[in-house]
C-alpha positions in Angstrom: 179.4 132.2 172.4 181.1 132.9 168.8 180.5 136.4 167.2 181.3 135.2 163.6 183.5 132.6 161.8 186.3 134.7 161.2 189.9 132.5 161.9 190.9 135.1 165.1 187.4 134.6 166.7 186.4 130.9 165.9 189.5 128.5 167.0 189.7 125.5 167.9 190.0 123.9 171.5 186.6 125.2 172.6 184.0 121.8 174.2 181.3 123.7 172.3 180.0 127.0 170.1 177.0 128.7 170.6 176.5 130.9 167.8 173.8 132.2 164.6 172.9 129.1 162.2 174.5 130.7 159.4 178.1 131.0 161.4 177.5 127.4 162.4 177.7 126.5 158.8 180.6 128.3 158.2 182.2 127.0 161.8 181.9 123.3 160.5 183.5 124.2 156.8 186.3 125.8 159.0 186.6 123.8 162.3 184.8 120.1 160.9 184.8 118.2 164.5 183.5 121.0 166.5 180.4 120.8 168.9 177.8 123.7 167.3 174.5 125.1 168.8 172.5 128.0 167.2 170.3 130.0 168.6 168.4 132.4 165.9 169.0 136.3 166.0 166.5 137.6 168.7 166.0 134.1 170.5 166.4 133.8 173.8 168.2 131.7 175.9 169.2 131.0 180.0 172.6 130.7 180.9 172.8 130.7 184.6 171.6 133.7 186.4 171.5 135.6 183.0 169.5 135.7 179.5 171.2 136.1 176.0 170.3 136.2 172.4 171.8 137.1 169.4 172.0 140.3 167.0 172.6 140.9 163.6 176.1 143.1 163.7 176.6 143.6 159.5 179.8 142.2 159.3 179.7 139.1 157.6 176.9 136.7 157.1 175.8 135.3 160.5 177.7 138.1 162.8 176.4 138.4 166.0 176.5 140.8 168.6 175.5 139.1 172.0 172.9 140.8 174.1 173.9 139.6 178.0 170.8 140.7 180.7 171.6 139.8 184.2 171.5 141.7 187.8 174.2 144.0 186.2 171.9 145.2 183.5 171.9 144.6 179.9 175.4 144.7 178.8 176.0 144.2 174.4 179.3 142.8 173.6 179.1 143.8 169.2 181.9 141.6 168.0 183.2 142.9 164.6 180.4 145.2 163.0 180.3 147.7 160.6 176.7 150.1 159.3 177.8 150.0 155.3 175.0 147.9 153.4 176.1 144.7 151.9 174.3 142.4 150.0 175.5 139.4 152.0 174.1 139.3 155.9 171.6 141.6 157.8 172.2 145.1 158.7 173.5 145.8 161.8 170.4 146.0 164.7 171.5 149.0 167.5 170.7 146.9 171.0 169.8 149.3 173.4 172.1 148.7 177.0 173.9 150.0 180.1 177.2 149.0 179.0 178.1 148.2 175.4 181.7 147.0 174.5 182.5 148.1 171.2 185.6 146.6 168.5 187.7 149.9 167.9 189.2 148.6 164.8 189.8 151.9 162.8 188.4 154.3 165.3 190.5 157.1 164.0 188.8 160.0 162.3 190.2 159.4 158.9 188.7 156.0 158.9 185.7 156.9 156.6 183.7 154.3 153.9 182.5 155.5 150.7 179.9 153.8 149.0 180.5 150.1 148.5 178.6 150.2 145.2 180.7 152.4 143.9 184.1 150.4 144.9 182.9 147.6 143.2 182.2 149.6 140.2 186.0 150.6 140.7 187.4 147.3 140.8 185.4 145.9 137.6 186.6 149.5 135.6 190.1 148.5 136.4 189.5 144.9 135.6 188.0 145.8 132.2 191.2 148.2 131.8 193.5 145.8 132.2 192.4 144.1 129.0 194.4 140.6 128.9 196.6 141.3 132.3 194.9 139.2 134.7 193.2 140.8 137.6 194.6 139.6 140.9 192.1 141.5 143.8 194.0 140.7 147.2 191.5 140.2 149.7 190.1 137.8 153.1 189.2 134.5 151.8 185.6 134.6 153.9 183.2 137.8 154.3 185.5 140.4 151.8 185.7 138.1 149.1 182.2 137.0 148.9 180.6 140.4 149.6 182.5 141.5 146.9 181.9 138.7 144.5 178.1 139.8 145.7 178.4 143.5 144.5 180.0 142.5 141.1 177.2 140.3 140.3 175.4 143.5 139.9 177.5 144.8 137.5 178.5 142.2 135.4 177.5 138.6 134.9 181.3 137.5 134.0 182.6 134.4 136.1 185.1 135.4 138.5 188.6 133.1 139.1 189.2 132.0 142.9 192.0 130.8 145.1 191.3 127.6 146.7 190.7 129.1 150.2 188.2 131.2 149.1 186.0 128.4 147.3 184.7 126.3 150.3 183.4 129.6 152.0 181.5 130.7 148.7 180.0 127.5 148.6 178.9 128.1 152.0 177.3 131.2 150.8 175.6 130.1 148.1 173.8 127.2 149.9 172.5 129.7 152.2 171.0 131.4 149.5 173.1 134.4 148.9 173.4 135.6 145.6 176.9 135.1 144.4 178.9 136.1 140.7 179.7 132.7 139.1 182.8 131.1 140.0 185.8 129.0 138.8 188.4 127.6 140.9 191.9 129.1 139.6 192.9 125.0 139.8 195.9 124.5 137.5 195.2 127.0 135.0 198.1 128.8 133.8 197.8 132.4 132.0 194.2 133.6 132.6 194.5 136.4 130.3 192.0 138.9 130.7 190.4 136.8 134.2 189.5 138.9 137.9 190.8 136.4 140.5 190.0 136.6 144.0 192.6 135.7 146.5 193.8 135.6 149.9 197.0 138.3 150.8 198.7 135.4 151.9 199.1 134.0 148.4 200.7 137.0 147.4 204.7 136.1 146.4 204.3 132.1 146.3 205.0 129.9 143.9 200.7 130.0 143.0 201.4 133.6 141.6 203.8 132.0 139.2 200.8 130.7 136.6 200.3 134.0 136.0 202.3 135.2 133.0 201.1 138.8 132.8 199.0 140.5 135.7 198.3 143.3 137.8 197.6 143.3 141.5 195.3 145.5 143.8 194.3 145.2 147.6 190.9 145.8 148.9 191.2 147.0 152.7 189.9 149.7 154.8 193.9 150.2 155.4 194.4 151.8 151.9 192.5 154.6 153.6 196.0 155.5 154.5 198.2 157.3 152.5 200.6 155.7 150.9 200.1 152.3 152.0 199.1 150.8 148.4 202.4 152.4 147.4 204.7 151.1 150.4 203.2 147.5 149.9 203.9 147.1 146.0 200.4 147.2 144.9 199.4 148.3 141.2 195.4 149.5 142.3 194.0 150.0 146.3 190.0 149.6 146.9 189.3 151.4 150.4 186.5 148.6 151.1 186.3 147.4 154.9 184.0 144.7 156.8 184.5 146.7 160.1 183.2 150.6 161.1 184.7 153.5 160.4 184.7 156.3 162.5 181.4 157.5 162.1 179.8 154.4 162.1 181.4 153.8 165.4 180.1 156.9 167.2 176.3 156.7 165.8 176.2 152.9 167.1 177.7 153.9 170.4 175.0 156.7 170.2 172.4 154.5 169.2 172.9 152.0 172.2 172.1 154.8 174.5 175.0 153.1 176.5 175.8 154.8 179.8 179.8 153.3 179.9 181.5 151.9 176.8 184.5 149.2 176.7 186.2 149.7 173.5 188.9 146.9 172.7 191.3 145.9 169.2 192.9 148.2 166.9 192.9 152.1 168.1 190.6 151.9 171.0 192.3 154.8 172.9 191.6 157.3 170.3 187.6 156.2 171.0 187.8 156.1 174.4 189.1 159.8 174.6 187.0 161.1 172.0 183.8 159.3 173.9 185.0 161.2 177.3 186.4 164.1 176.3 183.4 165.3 173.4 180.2 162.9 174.1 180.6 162.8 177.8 180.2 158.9 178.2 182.1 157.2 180.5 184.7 154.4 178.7 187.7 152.9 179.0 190.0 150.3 177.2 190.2 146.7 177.6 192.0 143.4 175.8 194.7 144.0 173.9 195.7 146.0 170.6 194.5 144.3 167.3 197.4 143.9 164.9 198.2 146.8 161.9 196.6 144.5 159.5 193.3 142.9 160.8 193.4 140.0 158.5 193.3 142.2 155.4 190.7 143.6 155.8 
């Protein structure tokens, strides 16, 4: 079963993906030979000795948590997930369970969203400052880039430049019917005076940035919530924007789950884990392995 179609969930080599139809058509964009079933958020299904359906987990469009019911209980694996509204997939539904595993992405106490309305209000004020600069926004080619392409439509009905990898995804997007800002592939153009463009962190330094005479560069990640990270990494403007829960949002949904023992896995999952014994009295541990410093930008 697939969570969501980020790269470091949905690889290749596996006979066959079960996941929402919305990640499927992302999946097939990203992975074009693989083997896809859906199964619809709150439709059952048999697998073995146990039943599992899907849940919406707010992360991207088509996130999943998987609800797993079997002689052990009901146990909730949540994938990536974060409570922040965005304009681009369901909120996140609390599953209630015995044992819920949770991502621990940036369980740290400083780890805390504001509002994503008023980011994007942010980036389009800096954008607008920069008069004929061009705007280069740093950001994951699929779920950051298009949520945020989402939230600028509200503010402004100016196209917004793309990077080639971020394209195919939006396309994605918009045939499922989410409401997107216009967009023109960045292409050959050289210059773009006075243009936002959207792309991936990996761009950042190659030969592609060269067809941009004069510009100024920004990064929107939850990891700018730490200080001094814009600075250390060269970047002109930081947008504390994130796809995953911050600290709060992690407690309430372990909360909400009425869970009785909690896995937490990826980024700082021991900081949860002790917090979740020492102050709310549940029973949890660790498991997997650390995510990296930088999940993916994001």
């Amino acid at each position: 079963m697939l969570t969501h179609a980020h790269g470091d969930h949905a690889r290749a080599g596996s006979g066959s993906y079960l996941c929402t139809p919305e990640t499927a058509a992302l999946l097939r964009r990203r992975l074009q030979d693989a083997r896809v079933e859906t199964l619809a958020y709150g439709e059952r299904r048999r697998i073995g000795d146990a039943t599992v359906s899907l849940h919406p987990a707010g992360h991207m469009l088509g996130s999943a948590q998987v609800r797993i019911e079997g002689s052990a209980g009901v146990w909730v694996v949540s994938g990536d997930y974060k409570r922040e509204a965005d304009p681009t997939c369901a909120p996140l539904e609390p599953v209630r369970c015995d044992v819920f595993i949770s991502e621990a992405t940036y369980a740290l106490p400083l780890f805390r969203w504001d509002d994503p309305r008023s980011v994007a209000a942010e980036i389009v004020a800096w954008w607008q400052a920069n008069g004929e600069k061009t705007s280069v926004l740093f950001c994951y080619a699929l779920g950051k880039a298009q949520r945020l392409l989402a939230e600028i439509a509200r503010l402004t009905d100016r196209p917004v430049r793309v990077h080639g990898m971020v394209e195919p995804f939006t396309q994605v997007y918009r045939e499922l019917g989410i409401p997107l800002a216009a967009t023109r592939l960045v292409g050959d153009d050289r210059g773009l005076a006075g243009e936002l463009v959207l792309a991936p962190i990996t761009a950042r330094g190659t030969p592609w940035m060269k067809r941009f005479r004069s510009f100024e560069q920004a990064f929107a990640s939850g990891l700018l919530r730490i200080r001094g990270t814009r600075r250390r990494r060269g970047f002109d403007r930081g947008f504390v924007i994130s796809d995953h829960a911050d600290w709060p949002g992690l407690l309430r949904t372990v909360r909400e789950t009425g869970a009785e023992r909690v896995y937490a896995t990826h980024g700082h999952r021991e900081a949860l884990v002790r917090h979740l014994r020492e102050t709310a009295g549940v029973e949890a541990a660790p498991i997997g392995t650390p995510q990296p410093a930088d999940p993916e930008g994001d």
